[in-house]
N, C-alpha and C positions, 0 to 999 in steps of 0.2 A: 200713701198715695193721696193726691190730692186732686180734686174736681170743680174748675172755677165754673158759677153758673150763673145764665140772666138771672134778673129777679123775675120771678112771677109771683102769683097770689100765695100760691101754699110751694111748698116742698117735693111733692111732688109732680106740680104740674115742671117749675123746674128741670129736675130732675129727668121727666119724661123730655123736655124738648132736647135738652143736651144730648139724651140718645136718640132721638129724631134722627132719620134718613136727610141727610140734603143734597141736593142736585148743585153742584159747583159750576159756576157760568164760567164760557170760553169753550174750550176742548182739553182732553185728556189726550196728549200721546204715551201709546204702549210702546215701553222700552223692547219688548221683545219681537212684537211682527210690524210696529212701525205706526199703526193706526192708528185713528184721530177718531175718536168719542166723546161724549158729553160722560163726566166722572160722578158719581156719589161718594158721600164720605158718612158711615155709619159707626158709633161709637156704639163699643157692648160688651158688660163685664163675661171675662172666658173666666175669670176665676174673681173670688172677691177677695179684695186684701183682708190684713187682720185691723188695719187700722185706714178707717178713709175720712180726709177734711173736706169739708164741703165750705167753698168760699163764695161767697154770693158776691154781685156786683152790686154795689147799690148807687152808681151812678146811672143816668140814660147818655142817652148820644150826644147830647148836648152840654154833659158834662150838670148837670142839675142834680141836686144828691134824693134819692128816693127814702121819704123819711116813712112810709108805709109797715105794717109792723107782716112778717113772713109767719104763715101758719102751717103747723107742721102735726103729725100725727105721729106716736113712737114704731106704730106699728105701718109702715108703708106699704102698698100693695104693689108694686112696678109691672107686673104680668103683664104682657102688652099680646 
């Protein structure tokens, strides 16, 4: 499995935003009774692979390459 992610300062903050909750702009129509909602989209390991790449972006929006160096901890604590 693979997990592309902004850059932040460390590894984990990363990591934390990618599973962040986000509110998607516009409306959500439900296929099933037809409504219109405002939708979230939340990512969250149900099981952990045996093997995960973590790909950082190290570009910004403007396409500028982020030469900052990423700090990282072997031991992560994700508890949220």
């Amino acid at each position: 499995m693979t997990m592309s992610l902004q850059y932040k300062s460390t590894l984990e903050k990363a990591i934390r935003d990618h599973l962040s909750e986000e509110t998607i702009d516009g409306l959500y129509k439900c296929e099933k009774c037809g409504r219109e909602s405002k939708a979230k989209v939340k990512y969250e390991f149900v099981r952990l692979p045996k093997y995960l790449m973590l790909h950082i972006k190290r570009f910004d929006s403007g396409f500028n390459k982020i030469k900052s160096n990423l700090e990282y901890n072997s031991r992560l604590d994700l508890s949220m």
